[in-house]
KESEKOL-182777 format. One record per atom (N, C-alpha, C, CB): atom name; x, y, z; residue in one letter; residue number from 1. Coordinates in Angstrom, 1 decimal. Glycine has a CB too. Layout:
<atoms>
+----+--------+--------+--------+----+-----+
| at |   east |  north |     up | aa |   i |
+----+--------+--------+--------+----+-----+
| CA |      X |      Y |      Z |  A | NUM |
...
+----+--------+--------+--------+----+-----+
</atoms>
This chain:
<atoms>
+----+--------+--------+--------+----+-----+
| at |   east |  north |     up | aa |   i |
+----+--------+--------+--------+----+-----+
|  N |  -13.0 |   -3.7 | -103.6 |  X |   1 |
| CA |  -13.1 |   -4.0 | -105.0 |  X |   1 |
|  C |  -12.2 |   -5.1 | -105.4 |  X |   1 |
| CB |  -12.8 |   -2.7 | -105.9 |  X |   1 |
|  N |  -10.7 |   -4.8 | -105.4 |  X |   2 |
| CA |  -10.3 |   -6.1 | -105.3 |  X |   2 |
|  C |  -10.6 |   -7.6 | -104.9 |  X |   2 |
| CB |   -9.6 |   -5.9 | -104.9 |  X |   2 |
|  N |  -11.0 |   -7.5 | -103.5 |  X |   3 |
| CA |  -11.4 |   -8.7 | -102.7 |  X |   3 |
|  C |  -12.8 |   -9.1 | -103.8 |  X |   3 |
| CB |  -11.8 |   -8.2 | -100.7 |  X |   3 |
|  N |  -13.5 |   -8.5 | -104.3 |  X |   4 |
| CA |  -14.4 |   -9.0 | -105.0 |  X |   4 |
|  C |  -13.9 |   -9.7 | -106.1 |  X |   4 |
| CB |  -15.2 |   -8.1 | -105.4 |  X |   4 |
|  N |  -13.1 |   -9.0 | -106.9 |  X |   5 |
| CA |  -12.7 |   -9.6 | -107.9 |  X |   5 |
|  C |  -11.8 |  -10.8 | -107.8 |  X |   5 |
| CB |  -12.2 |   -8.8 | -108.5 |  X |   5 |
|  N |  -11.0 |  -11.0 | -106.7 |  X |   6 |
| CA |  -10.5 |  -12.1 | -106.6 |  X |   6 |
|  C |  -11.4 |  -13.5 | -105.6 |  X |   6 |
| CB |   -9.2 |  -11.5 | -106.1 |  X |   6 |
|  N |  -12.6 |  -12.7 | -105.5 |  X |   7 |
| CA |  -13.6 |  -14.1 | -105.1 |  X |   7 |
|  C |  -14.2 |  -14.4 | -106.1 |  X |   7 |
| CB |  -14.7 |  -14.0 | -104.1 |  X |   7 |
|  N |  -14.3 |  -13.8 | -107.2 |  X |   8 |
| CA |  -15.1 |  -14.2 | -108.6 |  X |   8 |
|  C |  -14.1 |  -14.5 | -109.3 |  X |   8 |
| CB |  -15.9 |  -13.0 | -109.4 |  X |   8 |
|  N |  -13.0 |  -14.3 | -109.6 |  X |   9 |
| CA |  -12.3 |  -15.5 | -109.8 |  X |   9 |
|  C |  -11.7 |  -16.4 | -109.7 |  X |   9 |
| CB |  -12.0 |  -15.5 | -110.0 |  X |   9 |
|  N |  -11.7 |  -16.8 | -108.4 |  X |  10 |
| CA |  -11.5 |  -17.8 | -107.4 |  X |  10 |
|  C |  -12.8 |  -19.0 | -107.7 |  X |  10 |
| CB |  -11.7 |  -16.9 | -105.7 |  X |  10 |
|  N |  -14.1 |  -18.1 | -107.8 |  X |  11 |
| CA |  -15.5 |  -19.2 | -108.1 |  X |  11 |
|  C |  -15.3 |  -19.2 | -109.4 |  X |  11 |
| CB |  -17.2 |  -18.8 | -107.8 |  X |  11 |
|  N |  -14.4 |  -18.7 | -110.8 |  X |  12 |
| CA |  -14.8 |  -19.3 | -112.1 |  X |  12 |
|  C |  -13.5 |  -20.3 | -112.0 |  X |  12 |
| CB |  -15.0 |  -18.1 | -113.4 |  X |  12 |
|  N |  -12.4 |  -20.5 | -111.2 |  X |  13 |
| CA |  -11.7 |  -21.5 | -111.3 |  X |  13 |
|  C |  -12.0 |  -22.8 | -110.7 |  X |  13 |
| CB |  -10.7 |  -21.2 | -111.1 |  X |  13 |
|  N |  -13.1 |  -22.5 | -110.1 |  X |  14 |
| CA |  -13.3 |  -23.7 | -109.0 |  X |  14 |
|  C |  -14.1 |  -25.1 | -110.0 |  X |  14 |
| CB |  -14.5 |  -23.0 | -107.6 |  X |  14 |
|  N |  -14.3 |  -26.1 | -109.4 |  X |  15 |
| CA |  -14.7 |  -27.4 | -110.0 |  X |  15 |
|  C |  -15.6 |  -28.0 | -108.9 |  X |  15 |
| CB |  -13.5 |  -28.4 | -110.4 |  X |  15 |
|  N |  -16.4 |  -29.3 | -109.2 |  X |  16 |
| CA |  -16.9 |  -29.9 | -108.9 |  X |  16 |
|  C |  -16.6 |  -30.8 | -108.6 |  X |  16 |
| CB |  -17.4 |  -29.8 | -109.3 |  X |  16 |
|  N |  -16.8 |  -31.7 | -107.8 |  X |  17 |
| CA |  -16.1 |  -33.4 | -107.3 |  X |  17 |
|  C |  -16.0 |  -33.9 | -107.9 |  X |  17 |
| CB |  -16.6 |  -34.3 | -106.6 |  X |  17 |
|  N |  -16.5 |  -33.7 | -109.6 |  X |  18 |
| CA |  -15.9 |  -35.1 | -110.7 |  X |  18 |
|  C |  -14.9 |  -34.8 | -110.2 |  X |  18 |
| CB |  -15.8 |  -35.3 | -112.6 |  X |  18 |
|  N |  -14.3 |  -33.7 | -110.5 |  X |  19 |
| CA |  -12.6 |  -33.1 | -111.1 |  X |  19 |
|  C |  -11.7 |  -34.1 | -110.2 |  X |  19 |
| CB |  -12.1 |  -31.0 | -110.7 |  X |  19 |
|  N |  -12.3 |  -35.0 | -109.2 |  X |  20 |
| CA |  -11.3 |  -35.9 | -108.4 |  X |  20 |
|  C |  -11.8 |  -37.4 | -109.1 |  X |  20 |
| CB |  -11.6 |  -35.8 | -106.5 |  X |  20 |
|  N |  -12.2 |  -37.5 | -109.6 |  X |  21 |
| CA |  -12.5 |  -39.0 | -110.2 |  X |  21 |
|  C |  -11.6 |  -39.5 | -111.0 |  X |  21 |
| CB |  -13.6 |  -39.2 | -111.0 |  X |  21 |
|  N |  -10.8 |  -39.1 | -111.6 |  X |  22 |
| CA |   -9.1 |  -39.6 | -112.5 |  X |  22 |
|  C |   -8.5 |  -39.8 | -111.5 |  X |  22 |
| CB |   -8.1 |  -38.4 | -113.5 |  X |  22 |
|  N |   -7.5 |  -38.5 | -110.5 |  X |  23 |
| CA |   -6.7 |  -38.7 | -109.4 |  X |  23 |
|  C |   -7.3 |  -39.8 | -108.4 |  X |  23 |
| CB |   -6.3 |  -37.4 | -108.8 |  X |  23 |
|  N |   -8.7 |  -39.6 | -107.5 |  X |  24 |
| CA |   -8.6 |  -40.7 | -107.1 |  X |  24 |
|  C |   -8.7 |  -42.1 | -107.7 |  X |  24 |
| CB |   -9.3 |  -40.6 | -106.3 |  X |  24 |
|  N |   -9.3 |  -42.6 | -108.5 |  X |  25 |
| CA |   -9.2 |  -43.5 | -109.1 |  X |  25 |
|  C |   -7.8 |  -44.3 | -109.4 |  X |  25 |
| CB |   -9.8 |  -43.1 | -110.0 |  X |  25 |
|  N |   -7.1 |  -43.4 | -109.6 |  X |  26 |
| CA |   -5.2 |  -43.9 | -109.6 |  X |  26 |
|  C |   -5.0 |  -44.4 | -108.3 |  X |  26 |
| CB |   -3.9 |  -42.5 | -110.0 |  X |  26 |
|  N |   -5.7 |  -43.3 | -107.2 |  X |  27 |
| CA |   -5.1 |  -43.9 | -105.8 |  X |  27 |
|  C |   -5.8 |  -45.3 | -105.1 |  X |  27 |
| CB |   -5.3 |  -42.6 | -104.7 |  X |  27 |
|  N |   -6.9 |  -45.0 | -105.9 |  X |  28 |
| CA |   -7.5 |  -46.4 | -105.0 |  X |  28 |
|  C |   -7.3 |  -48.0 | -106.0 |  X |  28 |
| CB |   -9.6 |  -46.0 | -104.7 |  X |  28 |
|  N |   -6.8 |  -47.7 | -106.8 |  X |  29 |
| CA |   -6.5 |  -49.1 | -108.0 |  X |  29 |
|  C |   -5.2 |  -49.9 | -107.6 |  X |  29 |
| CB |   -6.3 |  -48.6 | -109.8 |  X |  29 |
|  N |   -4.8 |  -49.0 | -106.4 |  X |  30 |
| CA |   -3.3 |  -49.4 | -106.2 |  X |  30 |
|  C |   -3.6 |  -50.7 | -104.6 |  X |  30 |
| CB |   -2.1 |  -47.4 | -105.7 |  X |  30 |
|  N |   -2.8 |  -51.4 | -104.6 |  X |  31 |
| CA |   -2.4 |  -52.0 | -103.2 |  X |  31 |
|  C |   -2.4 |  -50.9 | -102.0 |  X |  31 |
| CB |   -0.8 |  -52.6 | -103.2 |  X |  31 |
|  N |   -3.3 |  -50.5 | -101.3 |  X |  32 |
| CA |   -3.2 |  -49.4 | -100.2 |  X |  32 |
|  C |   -2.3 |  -50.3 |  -99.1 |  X |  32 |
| CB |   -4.9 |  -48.8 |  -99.6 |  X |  32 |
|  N |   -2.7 |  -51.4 |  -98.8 |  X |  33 |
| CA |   -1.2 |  -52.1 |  -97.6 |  X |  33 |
|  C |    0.2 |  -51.4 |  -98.1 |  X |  33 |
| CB |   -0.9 |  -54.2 |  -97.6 |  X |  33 |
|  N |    0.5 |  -51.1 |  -98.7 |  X |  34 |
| CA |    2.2 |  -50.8 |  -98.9 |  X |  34 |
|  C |    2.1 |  -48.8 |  -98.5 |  X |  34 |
| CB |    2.8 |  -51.3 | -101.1 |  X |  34 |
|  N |    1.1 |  -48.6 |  -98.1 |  X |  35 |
| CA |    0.9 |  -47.0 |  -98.1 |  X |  35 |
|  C |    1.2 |  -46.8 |  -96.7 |  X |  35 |
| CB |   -0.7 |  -46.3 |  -98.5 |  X |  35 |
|  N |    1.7 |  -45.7 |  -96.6 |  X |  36 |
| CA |    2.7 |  -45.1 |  -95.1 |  X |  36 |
|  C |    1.3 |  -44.2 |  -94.7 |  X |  36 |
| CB |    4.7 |  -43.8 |  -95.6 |  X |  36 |
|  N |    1.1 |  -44.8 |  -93.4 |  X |  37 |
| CA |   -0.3 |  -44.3 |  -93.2 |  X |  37 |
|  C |    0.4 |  -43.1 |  -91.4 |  X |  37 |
| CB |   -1.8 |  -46.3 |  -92.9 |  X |  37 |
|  N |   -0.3 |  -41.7 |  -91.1 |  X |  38 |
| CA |    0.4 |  -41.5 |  -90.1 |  X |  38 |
|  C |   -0.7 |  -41.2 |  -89.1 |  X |  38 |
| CB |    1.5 |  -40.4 |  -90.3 |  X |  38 |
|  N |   -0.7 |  -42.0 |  -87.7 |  X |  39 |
| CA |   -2.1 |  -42.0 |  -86.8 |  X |  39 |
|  C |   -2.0 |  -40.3 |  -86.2 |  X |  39 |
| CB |   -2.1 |  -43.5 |  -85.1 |  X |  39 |
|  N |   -3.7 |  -40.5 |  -86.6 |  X |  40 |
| CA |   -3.7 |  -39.2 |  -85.5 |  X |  40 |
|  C |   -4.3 |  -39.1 |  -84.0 |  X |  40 |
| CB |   -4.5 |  -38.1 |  -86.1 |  X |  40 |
|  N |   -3.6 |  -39.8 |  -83.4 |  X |  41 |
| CA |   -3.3 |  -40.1 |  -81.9 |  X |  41 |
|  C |   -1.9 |  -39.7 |  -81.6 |  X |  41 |
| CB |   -3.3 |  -41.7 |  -81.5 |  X |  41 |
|  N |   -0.8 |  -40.4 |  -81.9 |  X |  42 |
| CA |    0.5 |  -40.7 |  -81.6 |  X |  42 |
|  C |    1.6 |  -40.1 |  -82.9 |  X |  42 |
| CB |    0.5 |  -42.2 |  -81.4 |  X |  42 |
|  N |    0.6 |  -39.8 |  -84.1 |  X |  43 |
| CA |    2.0 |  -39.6 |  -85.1 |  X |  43 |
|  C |    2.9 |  -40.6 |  -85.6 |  X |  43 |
| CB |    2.9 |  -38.8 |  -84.5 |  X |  43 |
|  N |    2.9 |  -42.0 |  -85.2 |  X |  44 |
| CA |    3.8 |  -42.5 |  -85.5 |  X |  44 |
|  C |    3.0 |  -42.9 |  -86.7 |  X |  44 |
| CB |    4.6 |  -43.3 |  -84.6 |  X |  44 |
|  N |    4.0 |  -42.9 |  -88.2 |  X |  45 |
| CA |    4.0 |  -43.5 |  -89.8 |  X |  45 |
|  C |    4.3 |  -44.9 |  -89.6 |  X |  45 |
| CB |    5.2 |  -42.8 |  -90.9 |  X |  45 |
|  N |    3.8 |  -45.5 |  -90.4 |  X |  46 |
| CA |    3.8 |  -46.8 |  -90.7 |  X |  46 |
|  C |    3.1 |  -47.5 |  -91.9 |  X |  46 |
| CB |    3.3 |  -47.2 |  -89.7 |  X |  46 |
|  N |    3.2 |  -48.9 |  -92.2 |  X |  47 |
| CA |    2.9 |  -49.3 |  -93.5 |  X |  47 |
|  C |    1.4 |  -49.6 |  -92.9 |  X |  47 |
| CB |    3.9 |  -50.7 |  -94.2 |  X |  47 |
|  N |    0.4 |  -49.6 |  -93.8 |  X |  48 |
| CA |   -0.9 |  -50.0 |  -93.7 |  X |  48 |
|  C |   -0.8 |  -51.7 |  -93.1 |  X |  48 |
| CB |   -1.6 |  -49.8 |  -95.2 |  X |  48 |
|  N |   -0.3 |  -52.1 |  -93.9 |  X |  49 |
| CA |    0.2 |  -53.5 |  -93.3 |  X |  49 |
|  C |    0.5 |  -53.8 |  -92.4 |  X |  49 |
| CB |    0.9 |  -54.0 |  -93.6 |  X |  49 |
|  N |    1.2 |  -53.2 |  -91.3 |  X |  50 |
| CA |    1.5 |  -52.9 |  -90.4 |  X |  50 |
|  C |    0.5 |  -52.5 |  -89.1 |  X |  50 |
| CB |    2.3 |  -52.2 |  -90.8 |  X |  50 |
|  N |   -0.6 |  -52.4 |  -89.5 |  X |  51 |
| CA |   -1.8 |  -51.8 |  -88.2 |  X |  51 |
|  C |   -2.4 |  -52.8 |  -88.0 |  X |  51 |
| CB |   -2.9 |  -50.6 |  -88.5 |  X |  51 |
|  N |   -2.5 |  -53.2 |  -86.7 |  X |  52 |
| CA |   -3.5 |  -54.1 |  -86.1 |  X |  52 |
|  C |   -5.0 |  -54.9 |  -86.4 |  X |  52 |
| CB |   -3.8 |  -53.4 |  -85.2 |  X |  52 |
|  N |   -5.9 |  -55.7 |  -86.9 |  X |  53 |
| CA |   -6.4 |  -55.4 |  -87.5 |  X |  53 |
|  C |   -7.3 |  -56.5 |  -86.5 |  X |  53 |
| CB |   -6.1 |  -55.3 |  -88.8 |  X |  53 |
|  N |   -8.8 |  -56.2 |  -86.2 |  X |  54 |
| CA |   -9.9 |  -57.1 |  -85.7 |  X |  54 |
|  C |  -10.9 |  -57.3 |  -86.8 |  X |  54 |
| CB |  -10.7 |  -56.5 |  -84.4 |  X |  54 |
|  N |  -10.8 |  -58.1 |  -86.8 |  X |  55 |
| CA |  -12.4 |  -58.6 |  -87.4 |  X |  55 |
|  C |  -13.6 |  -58.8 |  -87.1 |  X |  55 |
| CB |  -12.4 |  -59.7 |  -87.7 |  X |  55 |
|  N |  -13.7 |  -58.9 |  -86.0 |  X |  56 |
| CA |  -14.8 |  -59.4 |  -84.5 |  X |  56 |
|  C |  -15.4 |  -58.3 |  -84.4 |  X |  56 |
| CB |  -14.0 |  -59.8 |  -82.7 |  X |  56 |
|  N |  -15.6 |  -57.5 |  -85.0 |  X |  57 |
| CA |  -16.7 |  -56.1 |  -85.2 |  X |  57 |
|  C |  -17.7 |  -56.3 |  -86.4 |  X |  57 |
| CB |  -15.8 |  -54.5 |  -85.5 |  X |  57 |
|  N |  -18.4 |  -55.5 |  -86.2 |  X |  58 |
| CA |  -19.0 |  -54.9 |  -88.1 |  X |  58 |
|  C |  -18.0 |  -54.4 |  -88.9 |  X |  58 |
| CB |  -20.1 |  -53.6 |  -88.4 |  X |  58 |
|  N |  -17.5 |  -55.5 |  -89.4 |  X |  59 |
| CA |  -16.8 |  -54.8 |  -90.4 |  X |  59 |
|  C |  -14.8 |  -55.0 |  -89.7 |  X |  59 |
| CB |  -17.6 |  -52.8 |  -90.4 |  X |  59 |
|  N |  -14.0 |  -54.2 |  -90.1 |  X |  60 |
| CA |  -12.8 |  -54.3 |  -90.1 |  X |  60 |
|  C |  -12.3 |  -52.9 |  -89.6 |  X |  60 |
| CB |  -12.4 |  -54.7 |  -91.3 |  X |  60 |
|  N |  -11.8 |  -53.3 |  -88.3 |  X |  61 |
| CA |  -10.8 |  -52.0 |  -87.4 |  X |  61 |
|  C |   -9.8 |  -52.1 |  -87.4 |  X |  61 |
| CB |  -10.9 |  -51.7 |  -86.3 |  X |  61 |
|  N |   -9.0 |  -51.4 |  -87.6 |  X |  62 |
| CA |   -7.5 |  -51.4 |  -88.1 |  X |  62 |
|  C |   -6.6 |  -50.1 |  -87.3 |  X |  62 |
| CB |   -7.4 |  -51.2 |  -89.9 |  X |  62 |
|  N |   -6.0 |  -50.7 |  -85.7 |  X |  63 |
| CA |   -5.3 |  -50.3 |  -84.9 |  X |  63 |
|  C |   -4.3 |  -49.9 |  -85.1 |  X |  63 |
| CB |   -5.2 |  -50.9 |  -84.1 |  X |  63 |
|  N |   -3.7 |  -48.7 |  -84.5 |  X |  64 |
| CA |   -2.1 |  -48.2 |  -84.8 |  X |  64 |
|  C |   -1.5 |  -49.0 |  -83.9 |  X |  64 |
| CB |   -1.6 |  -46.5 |  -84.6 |  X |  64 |
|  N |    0.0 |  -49.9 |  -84.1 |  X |  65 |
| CA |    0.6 |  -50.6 |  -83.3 |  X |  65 |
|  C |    1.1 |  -49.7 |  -82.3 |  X |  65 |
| CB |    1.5 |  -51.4 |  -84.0 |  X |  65 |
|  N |    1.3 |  -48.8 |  -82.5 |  X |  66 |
| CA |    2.4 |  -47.8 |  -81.3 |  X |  66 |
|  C |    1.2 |  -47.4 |  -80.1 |  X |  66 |
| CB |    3.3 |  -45.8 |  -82.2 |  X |  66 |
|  N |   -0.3 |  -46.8 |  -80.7 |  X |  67 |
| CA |   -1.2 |  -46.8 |  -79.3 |  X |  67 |
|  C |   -2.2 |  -47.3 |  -79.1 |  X |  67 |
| CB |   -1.6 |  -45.7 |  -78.9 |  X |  67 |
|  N |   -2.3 |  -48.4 |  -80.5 |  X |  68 |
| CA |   -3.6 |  -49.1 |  -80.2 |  X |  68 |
|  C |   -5.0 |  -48.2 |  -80.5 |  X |  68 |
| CB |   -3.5 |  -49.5 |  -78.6 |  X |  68 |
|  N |   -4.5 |  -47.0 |  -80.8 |  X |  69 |
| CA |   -5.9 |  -46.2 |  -81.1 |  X |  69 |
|  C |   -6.7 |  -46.5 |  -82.5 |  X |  69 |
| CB |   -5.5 |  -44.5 |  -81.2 |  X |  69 |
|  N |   -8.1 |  -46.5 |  -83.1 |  X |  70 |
| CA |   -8.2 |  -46.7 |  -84.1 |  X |  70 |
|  C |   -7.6 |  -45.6 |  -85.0 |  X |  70 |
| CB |   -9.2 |  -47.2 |  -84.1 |  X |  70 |
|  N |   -7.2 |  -46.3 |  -86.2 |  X |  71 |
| CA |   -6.7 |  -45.8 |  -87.3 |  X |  71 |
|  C |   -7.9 |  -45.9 |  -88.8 |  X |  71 |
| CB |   -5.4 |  -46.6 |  -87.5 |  X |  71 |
|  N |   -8.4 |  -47.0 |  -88.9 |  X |  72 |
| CA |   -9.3 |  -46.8 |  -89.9 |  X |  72 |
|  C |  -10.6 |  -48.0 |  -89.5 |  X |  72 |
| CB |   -8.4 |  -47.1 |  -91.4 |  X |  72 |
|  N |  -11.2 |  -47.5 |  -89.7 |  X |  73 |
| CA |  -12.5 |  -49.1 |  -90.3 |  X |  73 |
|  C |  -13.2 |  -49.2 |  -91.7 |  X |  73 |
| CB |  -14.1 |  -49.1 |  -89.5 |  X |  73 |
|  N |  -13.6 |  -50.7 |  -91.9 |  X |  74 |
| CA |  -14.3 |  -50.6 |  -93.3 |  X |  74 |
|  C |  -14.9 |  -51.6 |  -92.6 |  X |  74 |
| CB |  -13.6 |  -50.8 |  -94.9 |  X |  74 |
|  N |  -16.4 |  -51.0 |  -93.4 |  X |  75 |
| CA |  -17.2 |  -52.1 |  -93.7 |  X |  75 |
|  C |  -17.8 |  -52.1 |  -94.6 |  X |  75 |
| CB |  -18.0 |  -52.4 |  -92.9 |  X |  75 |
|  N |  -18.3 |  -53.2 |  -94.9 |  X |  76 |
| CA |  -19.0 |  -53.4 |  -96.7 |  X |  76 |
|  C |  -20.2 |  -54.2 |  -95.9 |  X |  76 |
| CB |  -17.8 |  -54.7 |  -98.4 |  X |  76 |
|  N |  -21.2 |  -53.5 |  -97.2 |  X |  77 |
| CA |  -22.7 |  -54.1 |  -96.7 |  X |  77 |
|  C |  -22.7 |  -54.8 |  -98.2 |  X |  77 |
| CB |  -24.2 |  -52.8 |  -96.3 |  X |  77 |
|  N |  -24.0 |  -55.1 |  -98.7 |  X |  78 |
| CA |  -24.7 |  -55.6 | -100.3 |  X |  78 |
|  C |  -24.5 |  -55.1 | -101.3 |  X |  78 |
| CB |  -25.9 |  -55.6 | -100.6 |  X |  78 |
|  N |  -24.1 |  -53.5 | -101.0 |  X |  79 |
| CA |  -24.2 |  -52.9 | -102.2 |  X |  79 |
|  C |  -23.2 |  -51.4 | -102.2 |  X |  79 |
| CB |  -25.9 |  -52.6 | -102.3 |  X |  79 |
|  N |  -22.4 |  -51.6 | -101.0 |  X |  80 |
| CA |  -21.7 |  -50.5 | -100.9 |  X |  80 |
|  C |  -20.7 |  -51.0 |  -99.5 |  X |  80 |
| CB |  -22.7 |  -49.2 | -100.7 |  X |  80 |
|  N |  -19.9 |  -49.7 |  -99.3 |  X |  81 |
| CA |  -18.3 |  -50.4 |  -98.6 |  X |  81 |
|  C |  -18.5 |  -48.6 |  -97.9 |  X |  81 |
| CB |  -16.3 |  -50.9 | -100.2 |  X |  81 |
|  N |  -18.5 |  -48.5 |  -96.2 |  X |  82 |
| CA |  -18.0 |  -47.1 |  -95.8 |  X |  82 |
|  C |  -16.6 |  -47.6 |  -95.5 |  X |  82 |
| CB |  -18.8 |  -46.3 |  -94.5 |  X |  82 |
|  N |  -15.6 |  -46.2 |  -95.5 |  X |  83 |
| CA |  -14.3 |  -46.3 |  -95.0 |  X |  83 |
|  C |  -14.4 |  -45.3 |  -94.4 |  X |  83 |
| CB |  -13.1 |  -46.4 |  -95.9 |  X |  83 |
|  N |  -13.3 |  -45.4 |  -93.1 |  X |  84 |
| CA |  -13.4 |  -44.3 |  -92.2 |  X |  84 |
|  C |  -12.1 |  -44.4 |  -91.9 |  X |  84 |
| CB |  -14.5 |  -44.3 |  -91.1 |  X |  84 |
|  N |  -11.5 |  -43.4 |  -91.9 |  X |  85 |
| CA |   -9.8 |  -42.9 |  -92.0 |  X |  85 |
|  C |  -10.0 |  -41.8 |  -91.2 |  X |  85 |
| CB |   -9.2 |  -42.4 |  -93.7 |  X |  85 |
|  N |  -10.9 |  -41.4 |  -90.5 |  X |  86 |
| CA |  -10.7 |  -40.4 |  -89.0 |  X |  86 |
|  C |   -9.2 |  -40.7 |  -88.1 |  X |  86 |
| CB |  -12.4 |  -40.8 |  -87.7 |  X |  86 |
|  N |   -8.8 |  -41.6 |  -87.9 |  X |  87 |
| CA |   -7.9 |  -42.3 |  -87.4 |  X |  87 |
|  C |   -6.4 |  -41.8 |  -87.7 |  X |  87 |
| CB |   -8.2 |  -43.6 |  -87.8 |  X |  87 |
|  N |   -6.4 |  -41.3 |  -88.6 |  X |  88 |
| CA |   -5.3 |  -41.4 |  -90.0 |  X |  88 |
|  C |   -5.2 |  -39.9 |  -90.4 |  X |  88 |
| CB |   -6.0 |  -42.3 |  -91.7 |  X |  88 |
|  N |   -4.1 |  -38.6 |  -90.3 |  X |  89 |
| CA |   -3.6 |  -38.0 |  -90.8 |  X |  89 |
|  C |   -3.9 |  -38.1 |  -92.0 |  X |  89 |
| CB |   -2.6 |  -38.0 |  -90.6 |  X |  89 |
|  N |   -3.0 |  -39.0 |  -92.6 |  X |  90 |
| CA |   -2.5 |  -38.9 |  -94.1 |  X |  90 |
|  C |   -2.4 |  -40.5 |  -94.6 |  X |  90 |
| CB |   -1.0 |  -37.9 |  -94.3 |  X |  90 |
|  N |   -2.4 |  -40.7 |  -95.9 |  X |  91 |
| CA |   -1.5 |  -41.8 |  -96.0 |  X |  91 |
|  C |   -0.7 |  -41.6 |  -97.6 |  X |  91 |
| CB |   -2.5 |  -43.2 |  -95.9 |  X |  91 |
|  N |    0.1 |  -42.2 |  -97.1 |  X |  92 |
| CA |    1.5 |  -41.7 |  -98.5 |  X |  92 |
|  C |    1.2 |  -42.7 |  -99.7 |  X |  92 |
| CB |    3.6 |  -41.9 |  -97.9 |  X |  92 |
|  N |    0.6 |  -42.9 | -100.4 |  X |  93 |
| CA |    0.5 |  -44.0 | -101.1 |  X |  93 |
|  C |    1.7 |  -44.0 | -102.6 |  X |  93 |
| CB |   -1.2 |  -43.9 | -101.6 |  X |  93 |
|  N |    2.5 |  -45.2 | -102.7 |  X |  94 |
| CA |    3.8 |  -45.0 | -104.0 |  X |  94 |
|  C |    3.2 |  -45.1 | -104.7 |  X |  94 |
| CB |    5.0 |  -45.8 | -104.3 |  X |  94 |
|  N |    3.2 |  -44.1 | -105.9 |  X |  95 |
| CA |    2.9 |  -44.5 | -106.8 |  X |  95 |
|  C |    4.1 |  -44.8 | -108.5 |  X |  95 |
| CB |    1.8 |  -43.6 | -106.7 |  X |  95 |
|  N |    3.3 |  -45.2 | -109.7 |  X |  96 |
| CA |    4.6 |  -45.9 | -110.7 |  X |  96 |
|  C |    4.7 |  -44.6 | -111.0 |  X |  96 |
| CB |    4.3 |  -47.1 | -112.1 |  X |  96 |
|  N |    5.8 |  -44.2 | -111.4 |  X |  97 |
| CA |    6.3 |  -43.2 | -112.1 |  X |  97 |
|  C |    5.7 |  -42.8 | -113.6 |  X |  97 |
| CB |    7.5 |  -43.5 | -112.1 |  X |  97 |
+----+--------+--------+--------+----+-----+
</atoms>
């Protein structure tokens, strides 16, 4: 009985993917190169700025300097941009106070 009740109110607090369209919006309006990005190969943190970057693909691959593994890609077509951060733990982005 409990466990019920605390799944039904678990689903009346829950939201929908707007509920991220404010917060991300703050994160992506910002300079992401200054963001402490950490690979998930090796672990080592580092500035976005800091990662390797080829051009000579579709699009833009962006290497961790410590193993060379990829960390992110983007590519932008006509009408839209994928990003792929498989590469990447986390990234710490500063934000203004």
């Amino acid at each position: 009985m409990t466990d019920h009740l605390g799944a039904a109110a678990q689903e009346q607090s829950r939201l929908d993917g707007n509920a991220l369209a404010g917060p991300l919006r703050e994160l992506f309006a910002v300079d992401v190169t200054v963001a402490a990005g950490r690979c998930a190969h090796c672990g080592q943190i580092g500035p976005v700025a800091g990662l390797l970057v080829y051009a000579q693909a579709p699009g833009l691959v962006a290497r961790c300097p410590g193993c060379e593994e990829v960390v992110l890609r983007i590519v932008r077509g006509p009408d839209c941009a994928w990003l792929d951060l498989t590469g990447a733990t986390s990234l710490r982005i500063p934000l203004a106070p």
